[in-house]
N, C-alpha and C positions, 0 to 999 in steps of 0.2 A: 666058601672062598678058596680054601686050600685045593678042594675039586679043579677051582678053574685054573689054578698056578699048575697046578698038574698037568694039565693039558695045555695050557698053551704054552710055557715055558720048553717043551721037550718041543711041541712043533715049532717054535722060531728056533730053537738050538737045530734042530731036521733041517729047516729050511735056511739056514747061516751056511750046515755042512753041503747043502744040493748047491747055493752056489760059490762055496769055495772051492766046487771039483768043477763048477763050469769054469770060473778062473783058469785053474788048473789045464783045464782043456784048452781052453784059451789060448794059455801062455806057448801050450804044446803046438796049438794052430801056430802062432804067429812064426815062432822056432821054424816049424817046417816050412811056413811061406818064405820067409826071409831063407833057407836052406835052395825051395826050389828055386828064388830066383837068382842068389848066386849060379847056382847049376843051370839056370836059362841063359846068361848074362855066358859063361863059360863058353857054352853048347854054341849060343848066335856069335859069339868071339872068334869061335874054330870055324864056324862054318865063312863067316866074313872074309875071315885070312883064306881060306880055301876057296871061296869066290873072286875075290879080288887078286888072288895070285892067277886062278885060272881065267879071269877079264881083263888082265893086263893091267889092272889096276887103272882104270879112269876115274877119274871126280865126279863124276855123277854117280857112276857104281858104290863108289865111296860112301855118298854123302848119303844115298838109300841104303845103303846099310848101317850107318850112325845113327840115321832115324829111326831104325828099325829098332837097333837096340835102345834110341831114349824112349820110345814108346815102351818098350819090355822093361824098362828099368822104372819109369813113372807110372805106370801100374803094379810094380811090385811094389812100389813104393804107395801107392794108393790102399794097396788092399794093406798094406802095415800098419794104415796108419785107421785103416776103419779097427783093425783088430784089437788096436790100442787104446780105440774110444770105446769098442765095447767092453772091455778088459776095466776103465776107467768106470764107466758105468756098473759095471756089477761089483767094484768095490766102494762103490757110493751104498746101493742098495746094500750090501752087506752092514756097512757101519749103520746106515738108517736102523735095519730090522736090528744089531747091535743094540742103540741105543734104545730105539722101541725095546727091546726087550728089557734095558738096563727100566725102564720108568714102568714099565710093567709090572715088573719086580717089587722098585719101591713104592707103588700102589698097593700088591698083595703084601707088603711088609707090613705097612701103615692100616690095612684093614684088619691083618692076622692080631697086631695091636691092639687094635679097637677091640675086635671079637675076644679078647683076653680081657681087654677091662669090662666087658658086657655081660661075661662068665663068667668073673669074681665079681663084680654087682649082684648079678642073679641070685650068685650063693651065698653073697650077704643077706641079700631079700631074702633067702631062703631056709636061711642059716635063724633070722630074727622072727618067718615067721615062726620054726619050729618053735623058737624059745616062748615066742609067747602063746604058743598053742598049750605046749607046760605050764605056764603061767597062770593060763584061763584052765587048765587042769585041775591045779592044783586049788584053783579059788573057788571049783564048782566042788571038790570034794570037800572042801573047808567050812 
């Protein structure tokens, strides 16, 4: 039993640390989505102003390019929000393999237990056969 605490213990603690660095990446994705799409949102802002100054600015022109940016804005908003359900997700699995590992534990606790009182029985048995192997010694030399 201590064999198999040995090994799986270290791979669920392996496998906690493989996805607290996707986490991690994760978090880094979403930073830099939410970064590019400020910097899209900026970029379609200037180009807008510099369209519509150079169309003279009509209401139609206008109102294609407000769409243009709520579409650039509702996709950047889309992909945040997938990034936040995976991010959600892997710290679900995380706690799960957590706790699996917490009950894991106290399975191997509760067997390494048992295998201690199975070991002192033994050596009790073994301990009372010797004495009466002496015993039946001592009666056959008597």
């Amino acid at each position: 039993v201590p064999e198999d605490e040995a090994v799986y213990v270290p791979r669920l603690e392996s496998q906690v640390k493989e996805l607290q660095a996707i986490i991690s990446q994760l978090q880094r994705e979403k930073e830099r989505i939410e970064k590019d799409g400020e910097a899209r949102v900026d970029e379609l802002t200037q180009q807008w102003t510099s369209r519509i100054e150079s169309d003279g600015g009509t209401i139609d022109k206008l109102r294609a390019h407000i769409e243009e940016a709520n579409k650039a804005i509702i996709e950047g908003d889309e992909l945040i929000i997938q990034q936040e359900e995976i991010l959600e997700d892997q710290k679900a699995k995380i706690e799960n393999l957590k706790q699996e590992a917490g009950e894991y534990k106290e399975g191997v606790d509760e067997l390494s237990s048992e295998l201690d009182e199975l070991r002192s029985a033994l050596e009790d048995s073994q301990n009372m056969c010797s004495s009466k192997e002496s015993d039946a010694e001592r009666y056959m030399n008597e």
